[in-house]
Structure formats: structure tokens, C-alpha cells
C-alpha positions as CSV (number, residue, x, y, z in Angstrom):
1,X,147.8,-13.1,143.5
2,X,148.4,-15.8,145.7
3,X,145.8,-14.1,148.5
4,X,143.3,-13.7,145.6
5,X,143.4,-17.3,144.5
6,X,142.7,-18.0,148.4
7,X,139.9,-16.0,148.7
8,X,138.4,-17.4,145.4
9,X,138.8,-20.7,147.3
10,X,137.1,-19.3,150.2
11,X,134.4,-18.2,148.1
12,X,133.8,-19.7,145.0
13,X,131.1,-17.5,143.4
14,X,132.4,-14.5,144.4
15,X,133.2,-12.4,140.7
16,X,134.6,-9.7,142.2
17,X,137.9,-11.1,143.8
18,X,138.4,-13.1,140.2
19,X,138.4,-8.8,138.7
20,X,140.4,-7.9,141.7
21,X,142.8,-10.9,141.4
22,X,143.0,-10.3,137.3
23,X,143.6,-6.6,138.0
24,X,146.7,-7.8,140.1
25,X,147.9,-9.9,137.8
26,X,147.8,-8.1,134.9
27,X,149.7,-5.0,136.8
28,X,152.6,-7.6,137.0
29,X,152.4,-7.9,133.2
30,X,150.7,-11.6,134.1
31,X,147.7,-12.3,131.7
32,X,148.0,-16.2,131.5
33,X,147.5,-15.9,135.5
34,X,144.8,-13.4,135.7
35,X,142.9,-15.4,132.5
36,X,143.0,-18.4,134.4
37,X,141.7,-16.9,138.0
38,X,138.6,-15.3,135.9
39,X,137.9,-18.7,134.2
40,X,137.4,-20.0,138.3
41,X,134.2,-18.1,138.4
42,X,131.4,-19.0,135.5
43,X,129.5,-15.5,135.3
44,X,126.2,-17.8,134.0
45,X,126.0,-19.8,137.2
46,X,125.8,-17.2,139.3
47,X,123.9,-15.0,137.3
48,X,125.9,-11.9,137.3
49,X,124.4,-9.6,134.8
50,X,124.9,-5.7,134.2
51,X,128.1,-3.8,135.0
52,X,129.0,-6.5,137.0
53,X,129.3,-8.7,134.0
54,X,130.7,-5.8,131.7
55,X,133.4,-5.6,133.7
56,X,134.3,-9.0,134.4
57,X,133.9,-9.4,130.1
58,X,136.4,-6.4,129.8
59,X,139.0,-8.1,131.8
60,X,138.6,-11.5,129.6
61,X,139.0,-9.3,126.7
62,X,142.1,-7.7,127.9
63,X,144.1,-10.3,129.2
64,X,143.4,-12.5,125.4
65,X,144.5,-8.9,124.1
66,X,147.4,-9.2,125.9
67,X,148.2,-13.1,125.6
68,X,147.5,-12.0,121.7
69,X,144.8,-14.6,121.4
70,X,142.7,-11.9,119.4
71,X,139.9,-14.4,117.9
72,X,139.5,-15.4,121.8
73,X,139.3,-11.4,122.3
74,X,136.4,-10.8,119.7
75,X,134.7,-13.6,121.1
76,X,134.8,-11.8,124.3
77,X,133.9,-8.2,122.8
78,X,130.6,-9.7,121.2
79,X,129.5,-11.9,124.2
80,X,125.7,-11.6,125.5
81,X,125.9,-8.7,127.7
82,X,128.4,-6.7,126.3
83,X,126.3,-4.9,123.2
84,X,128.4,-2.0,123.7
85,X,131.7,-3.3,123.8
86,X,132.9,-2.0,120.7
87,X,136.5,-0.7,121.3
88,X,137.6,-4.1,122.4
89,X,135.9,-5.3,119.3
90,X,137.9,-2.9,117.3
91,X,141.3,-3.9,119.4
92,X,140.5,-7.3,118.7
93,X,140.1,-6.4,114.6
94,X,142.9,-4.4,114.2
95,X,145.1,-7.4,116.3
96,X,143.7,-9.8,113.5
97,X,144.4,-7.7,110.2
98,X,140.9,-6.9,109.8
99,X,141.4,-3.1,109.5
100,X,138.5,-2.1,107.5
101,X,136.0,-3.3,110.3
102,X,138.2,-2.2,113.3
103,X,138.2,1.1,111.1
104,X,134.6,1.0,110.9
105,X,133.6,0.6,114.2
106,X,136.1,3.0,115.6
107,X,135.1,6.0,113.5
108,X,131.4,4.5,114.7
109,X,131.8,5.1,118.4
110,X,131.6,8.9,118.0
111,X,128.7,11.0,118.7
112,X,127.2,13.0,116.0
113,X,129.0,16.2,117.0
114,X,131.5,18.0,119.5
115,X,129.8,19.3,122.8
116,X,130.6,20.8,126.2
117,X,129.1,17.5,127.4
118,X,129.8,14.9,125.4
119,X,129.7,11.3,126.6
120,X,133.1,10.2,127.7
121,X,135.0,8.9,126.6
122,X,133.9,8.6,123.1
123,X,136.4,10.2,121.2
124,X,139.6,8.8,123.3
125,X,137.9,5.4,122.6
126,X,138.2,5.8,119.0
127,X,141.6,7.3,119.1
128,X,142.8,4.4,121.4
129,X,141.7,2.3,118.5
130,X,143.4,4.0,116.2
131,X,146.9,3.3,118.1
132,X,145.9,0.0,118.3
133,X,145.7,0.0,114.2
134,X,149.3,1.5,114.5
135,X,151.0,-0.7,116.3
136,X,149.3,-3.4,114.6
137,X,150.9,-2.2,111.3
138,X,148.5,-0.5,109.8
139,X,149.7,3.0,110.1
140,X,147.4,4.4,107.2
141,X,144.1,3.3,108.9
142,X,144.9,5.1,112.5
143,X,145.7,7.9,110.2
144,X,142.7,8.0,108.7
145,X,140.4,7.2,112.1
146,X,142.7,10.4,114.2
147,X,141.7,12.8,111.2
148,X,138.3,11.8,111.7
149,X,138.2,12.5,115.7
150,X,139.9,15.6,114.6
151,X,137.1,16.6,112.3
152,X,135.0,15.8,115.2
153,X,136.8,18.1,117.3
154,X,136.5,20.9,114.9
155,X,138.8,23.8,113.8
156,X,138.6,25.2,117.5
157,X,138.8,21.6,119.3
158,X,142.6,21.7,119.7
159,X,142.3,22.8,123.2
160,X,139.6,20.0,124.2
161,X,141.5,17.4,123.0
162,X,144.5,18.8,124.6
163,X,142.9,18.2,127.6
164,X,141.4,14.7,127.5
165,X,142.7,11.8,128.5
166,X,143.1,8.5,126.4
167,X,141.2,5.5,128.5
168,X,144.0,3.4,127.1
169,X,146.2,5.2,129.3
170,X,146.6,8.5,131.5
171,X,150.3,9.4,130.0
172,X,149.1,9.6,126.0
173,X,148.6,13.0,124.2
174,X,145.8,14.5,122.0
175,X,144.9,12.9,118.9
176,X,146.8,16.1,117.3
177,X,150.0,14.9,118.7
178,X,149.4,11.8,117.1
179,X,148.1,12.6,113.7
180,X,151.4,14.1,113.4
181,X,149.7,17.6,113.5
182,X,152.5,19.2,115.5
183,X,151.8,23.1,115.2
184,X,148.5,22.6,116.3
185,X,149.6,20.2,119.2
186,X,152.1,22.7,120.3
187,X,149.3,26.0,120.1
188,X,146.9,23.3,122.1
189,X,149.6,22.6,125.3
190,X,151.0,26.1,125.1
191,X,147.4,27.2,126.1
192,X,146.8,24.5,128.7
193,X,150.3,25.5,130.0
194,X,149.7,29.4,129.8
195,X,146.0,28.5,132.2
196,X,148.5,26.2,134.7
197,X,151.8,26.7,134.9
198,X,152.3,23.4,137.0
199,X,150.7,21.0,133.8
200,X,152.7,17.8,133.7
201,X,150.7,17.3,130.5
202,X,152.0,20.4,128.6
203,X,155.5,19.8,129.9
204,X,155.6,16.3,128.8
205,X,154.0,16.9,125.5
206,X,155.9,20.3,125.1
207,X,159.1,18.3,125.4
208,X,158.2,15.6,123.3
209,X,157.5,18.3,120.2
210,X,160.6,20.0,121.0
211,X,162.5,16.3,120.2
212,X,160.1,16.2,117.0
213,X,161.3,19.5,115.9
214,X,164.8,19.5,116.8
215,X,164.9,21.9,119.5
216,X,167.0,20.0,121.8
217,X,167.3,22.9,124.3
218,X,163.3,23.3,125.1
219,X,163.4,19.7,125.3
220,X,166.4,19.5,128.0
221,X,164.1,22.5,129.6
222,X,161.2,20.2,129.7
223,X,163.3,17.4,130.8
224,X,165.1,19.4,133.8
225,X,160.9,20.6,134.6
226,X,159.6,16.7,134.7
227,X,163.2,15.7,136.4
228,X,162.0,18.0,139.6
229,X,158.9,15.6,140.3
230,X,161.0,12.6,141.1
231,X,158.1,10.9,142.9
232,X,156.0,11.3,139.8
233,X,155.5,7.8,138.1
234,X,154.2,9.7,134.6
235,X,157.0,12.6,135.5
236,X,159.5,9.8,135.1
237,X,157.7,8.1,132.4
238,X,157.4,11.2,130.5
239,X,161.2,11.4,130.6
240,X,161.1,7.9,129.2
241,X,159.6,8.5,126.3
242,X,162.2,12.4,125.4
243,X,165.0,8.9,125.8
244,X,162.8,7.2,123.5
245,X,162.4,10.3,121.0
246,X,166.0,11.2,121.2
247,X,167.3,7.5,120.2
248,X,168.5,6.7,124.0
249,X,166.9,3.5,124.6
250,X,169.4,2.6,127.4
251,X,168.4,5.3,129.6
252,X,164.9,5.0,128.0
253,X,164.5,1.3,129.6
254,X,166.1,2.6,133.0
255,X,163.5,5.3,132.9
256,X,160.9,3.0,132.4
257,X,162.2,0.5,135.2
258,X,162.3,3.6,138.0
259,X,158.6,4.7,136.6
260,X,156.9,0.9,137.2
261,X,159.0,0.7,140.5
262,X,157.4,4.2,141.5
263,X,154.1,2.6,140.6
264,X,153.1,3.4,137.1
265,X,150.0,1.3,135.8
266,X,148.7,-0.1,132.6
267,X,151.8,-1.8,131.4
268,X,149.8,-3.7,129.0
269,X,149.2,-0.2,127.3
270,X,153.0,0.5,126.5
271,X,152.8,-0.8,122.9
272,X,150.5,1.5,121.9
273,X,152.5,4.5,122.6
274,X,154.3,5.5,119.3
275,X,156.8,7.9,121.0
276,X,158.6,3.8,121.8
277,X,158.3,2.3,118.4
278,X,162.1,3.4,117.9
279,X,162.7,0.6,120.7
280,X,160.4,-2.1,119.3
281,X,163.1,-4.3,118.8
282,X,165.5,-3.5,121.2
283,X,166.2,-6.9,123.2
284,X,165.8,-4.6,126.9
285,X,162.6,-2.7,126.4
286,X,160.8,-5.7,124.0
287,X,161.9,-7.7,127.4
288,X,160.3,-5.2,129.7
289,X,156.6,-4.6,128.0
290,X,156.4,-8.6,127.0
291,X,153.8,-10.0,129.4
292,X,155.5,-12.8,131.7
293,X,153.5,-16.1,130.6
């Protein structure tokens, strides 16, 4: 952070180390920081326009998110050059209590219909909106927006959705997992298990409905699987969240630590993940996901 800020002093205008030195920052759970390096660099005077300016809008969006400044956020979401910035807009919503618009416009960003090709992420967006309605407290509303990306998916979509992956971070499941659908979660990472044996995915997710259903000893066979990658950031992560499930949050936290240390990103995603609500207000982990201001 502290090379970043020189460089921005070397060069002023120069948009790109502001994202780079936010990016930093916020990896080390530092909004305030990274906010205040991308306020250096005013995107109007230098005329930075297209993806340049999407992106540098996206991390202004994120670190408010994460400061929960969510007024500042929606500002953010609906500034000029940003037309399509909708999921933010919907973060920002659900952050402020106003679910029936965040509802709206999640259940808005998907295509007409399910395709081999469909533009990603669309659905993932959505669903990342509809955790974000969760762990806002309004539990009823993500329901409602996961059944509809699940009607999106159709009756045979279990194993596409099994395989995407949420943009609000790699280590989340399918929106069946989280819909509470668990047969059909199970059938869906079964199948991506049975085509690859070495899935980190299905294991994780496998072990995580074996918790949910009370079979402790597929779960500690899952576990022992994910234990054998100990290099694996979302390995150890994964093991995190079985703690989590199983009411452990000591060795849930310690998991946690040993998975950021091994490099895990996307801290600022953590509170989405419902498999961790059990630990919400444990002192440790509430310590651990808070960002350092």
C-alpha cells in the first residue's frame, strides 16, 4: 500500500495504480485506505471512460459496501458510465432495507432463458444478490430471488449450476445448495464428482450436505479428502466452513486464519457465505471478517 501511494505520487493521473493500490488494500480487509487512494485520482479530469472507468466505479462501490456506507454505494452503482452496474445497485438496496427494489433488479439481470452460452455471469450475479438479501436480514427475499434462478435453470439445470461459480466468490455453491434444495444439490455434485474424481467443489459441497443431513461420517470422509490438499487456500477454507456447520467455531476461526495466511482472497465476501452465520456473533470470527478501519 505504501508503494502504491508512492507511485500515485509519482504519477498523479495514473487510474490504474489507485485500482491496483485499492485491490491491495482491500485484500488486507482495508476499505477506508483503499477509498481514500481512489479518491487521489478524479476519473473526470483525466477522462477515463469505458472499462477503465467501470472498473475504477466497481472498486468505489465495494469499498462503501464494505465501510457499509450503502447510500455512498448506490450513488456509486448509478454513476454516469456505469448503466449496467446493477448488482452493486442491488448490494447497495438490500444493505439499505430496500428489498423489493434490490429484489427487482436481481431477478432482472437474467437472460430470458437457460443456454449452453449464456452470458456470464448472469445468473451468479443474481444469486450473489440474493446472499446479500440474506445476510442483510431478509431471508425471505433471497429465497424467493434463488427459486427464481432455479426456474431459470430448469428441471435439468442442477448440473449447470453445480458447476458455476458465484462472482462474489470462487468457494460458494449452487444456488440449489442455497435454496435449501439439498437432494438436488447432492444428485448435482455427485455427478460433477462421478465426471472428476479430484473436484474440490464436490468434496467440499458433498461434506457440507453430509453436516446438513447428519451424516457425520461422509462428512469426516470429506474432511480427511480436503485435509490432503494442505496447500489449498479453498481446501482449507472448505474445512472451515464443516467447523462452521458442525458448531466448532474455535477450530472454524483457526481454519479460517491458516486459509487467508495460505492466500485466500475476497475477504470482504465472507459475510455472505451462510454456512458462517452460526458464528455471526462470535467475538473471534466477527473480529476476523470486520474490515480494519
Amino acid at each position: 500500500m505504501a508503494a502504491a501511494r508512492a507511485a500515485l505520487e509519482a504519477s498523479p493521473r495514473s487510474i490504474e495504480m489507485a485500482i491496483l493500490g485499492t485491490v491491495i488494500a482491500v485484500e488486507h480487509s482495508r476499505p477506508r485506505d483503499g477509498l481514500e487512494m481512489l479518491h487521489l485520482v478524479d476519473p473526470k479530469k483525466i477522462g477515463a471512460k469505458g472499462f477503465l472507468l467501470k472498473v475504477y466505479l466497481s472498486w468505489v462501490a465495494i469499498t462503501y459496501h464494505m465501510l457499509g456506507q450503502y447510500q455512498q454505494e448506490l450513488t456509486a452503482g448509478r454513476s454516469e458510465g456505469r448503466p449496467d452496474a446493477l448488482e452493486d445497485q442491488a448490494s447497495a438496496l438490500a444493505g439499505l432495507g430496500r428489498v423489493g427494489e434490490a429484489e427487482r433488479l436481481a431477478v432482472g439481470m437474467l437472460p430470458e432463458r437457460h443456454s449452453n452460452d449464456d452470458p456470464w455471469p448472469a445468473p451468479m450475479a443474481t444469486a450473489c444478490v440474493a446472499l446479500e438479501l440474506r445476510a442483510h436480514g431478509h431471508p425471505e427475499a433471497a429465497q424467493r430471488v434463488l427459486e427464481r434462478v432455479i426456474a431459470w435453470y430448469g428441471a435439468d439445470g442442477v448440473n449447470d449450476a453445480t458447476r458455476e461459480d458465484f462472482p462474489c466468490s470462487r468457494p460458494h455453491f449452487s444456488v440449489f445448495y442455497y435454496a435449501g434444495r439439498w437432494d438436488e444439490a447432492r444428485a448435482g455434485y455427485q455427478h460433477l464428482l462421478a465426471g472428476d474424481s479430484t473436484s474440490l467443489k464436490a468434496h467440499a459441497a458433498l461434506g457440507a450436505l453430509a453436516v446438513r443431513r447428519g451424516d457425520l461420517a461422509e462428512a469426516d470422509r470429506m474432511d480427511v479428502w480436503l485435509a490432503g490438499r494442505p496447500h489449498s487456500a479453498n481446501a482449507t477454507y472448505s474445512r472451515a466452513r464443516l467447523a462452521a456447520l458442525r458448531g466448532d467455531g474455535k477450530r472454524a476461526v483457526e481454519l479460517l486464519r491458516q486459509a487467508f495466511d495460505q492466500g485466500l482472497r475476497w475477504r470482504m465476501y465472507l459475510h455472505l457465505d451462510p454456512d458462517f452465520e452460526s458464528l455471526r456473533h462470535y467475538a473471534p470470527y466477527s473480529t476476523l471478517i470486520q474490515p480494519k478501519l
